[in-house]
N, C-alpha and C positions, 0 to 999 in steps of 0.2 A: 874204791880205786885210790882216792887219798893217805889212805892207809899203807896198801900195797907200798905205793909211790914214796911212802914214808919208811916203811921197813925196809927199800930197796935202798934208800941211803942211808940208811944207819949200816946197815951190812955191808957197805961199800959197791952194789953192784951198778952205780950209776955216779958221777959225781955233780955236787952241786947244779953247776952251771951247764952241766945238760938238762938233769929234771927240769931245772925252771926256763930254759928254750924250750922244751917239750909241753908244759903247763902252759908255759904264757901264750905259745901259738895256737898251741887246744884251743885255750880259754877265748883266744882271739876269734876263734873258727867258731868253736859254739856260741860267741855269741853274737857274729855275724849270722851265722845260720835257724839261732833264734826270733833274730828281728827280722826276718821276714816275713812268720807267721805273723796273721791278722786275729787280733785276739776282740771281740767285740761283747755288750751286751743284749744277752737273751732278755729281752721283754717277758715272752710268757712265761719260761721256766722262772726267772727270776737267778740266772747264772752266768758266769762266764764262759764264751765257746772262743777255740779257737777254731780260723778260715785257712786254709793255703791255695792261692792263686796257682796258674800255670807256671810263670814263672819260680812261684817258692815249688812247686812240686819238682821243676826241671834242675834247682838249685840242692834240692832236698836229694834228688836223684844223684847228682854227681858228688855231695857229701858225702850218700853212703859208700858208692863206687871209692872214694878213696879212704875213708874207714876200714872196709874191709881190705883191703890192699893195702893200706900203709905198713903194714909189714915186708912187703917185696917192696916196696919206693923206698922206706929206710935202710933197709938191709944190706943196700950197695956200700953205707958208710958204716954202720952200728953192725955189730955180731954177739952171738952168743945171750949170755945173761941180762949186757946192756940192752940189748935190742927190746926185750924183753920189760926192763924196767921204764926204756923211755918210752912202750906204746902205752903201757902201762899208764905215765906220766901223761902223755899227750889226752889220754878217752877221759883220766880224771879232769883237765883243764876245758875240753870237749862240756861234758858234761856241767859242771861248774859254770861256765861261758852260757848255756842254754836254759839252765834256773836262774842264774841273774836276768837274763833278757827276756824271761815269761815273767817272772818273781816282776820287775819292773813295767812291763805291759800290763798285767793285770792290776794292779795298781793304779796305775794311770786309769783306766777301765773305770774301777769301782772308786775314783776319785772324783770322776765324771761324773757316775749317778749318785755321787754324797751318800756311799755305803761304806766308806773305808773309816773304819772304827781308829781312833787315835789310843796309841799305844801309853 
C-alpha cells in the first residue's frame, strides 16, 4: 500500500498534502482500532494471544462498515484517479496505525514475562 501511495505521488495523481491527511488519519484510526484489542500471555502454549471484548468487536464492526464504504463517504469530495490514490493512502496509514499498536502491545506483553530479548 505504501508503495502504491508512493507511485501515486510521484506520478502526480494525488498531491502531497492530501496523501499525508489520508496517511495520518488512517494511521490515527488503525491505531485507535488497534488498542483495543487485548493482547495477553498464554501460560501453556507459552505465546502471545490476542482477546477482543464486546465492545472492541462492536468497534471492530463499524471500522470495517466504514473501510468498506470509504469510498462512497470520499467520493462526495475526491474524484476519479485521486480518489483512488487517497483510499489507497488512507488503508496504508490504516494498516501502519494497527502494526505500531500490536508491535507495541506485545512488547509490553513479553516485557512483562522478561522474554523480550534486547536488541
Amino acid at each position: 500500500m505504501s508503495g502504491i501511495m508512493i507511485y501515486d505521488l510521484l506520478t502526480g495523481k494525488i498531491n502531497f498534502w492530501l496523501a499525508f491527511l489520508a496517511f495520518g488519519s488512517g494511521n490515527l484510526l488503525g491505531y485507535l482500532v488497534g488498542s483495543i484489542s487485548k493482547i495477553k500471555w498464554h501460560e501453556e502454549d507459552s505465546v502471545v494471544i490476542a482477546k477482543m471484548d464486546r465492545i472492541g468487536i462492536i468497534i471492530l464492526v463499524i471500522y470495517l462498515s466504514f473501510s468498506l464504504s470509504r469510498r462512497w463517504i470520499f467520493g462526495h469530495w475526491i474524484h476519479g484517479d485521486m480518489l483512488s490514490a487517497f483510499s489507497f493512502s488512507f488503508a496504508a496509514g490504516v494498516i501502519l496505525g494497527r502494526f505500531i499498536s500490536t508491535r507495541i502491545k506485545i512488547r509490553n506483553v513479553l516485557k512483562e514475562q522478561g522474554r523480550l530479548m534486547k536488541p
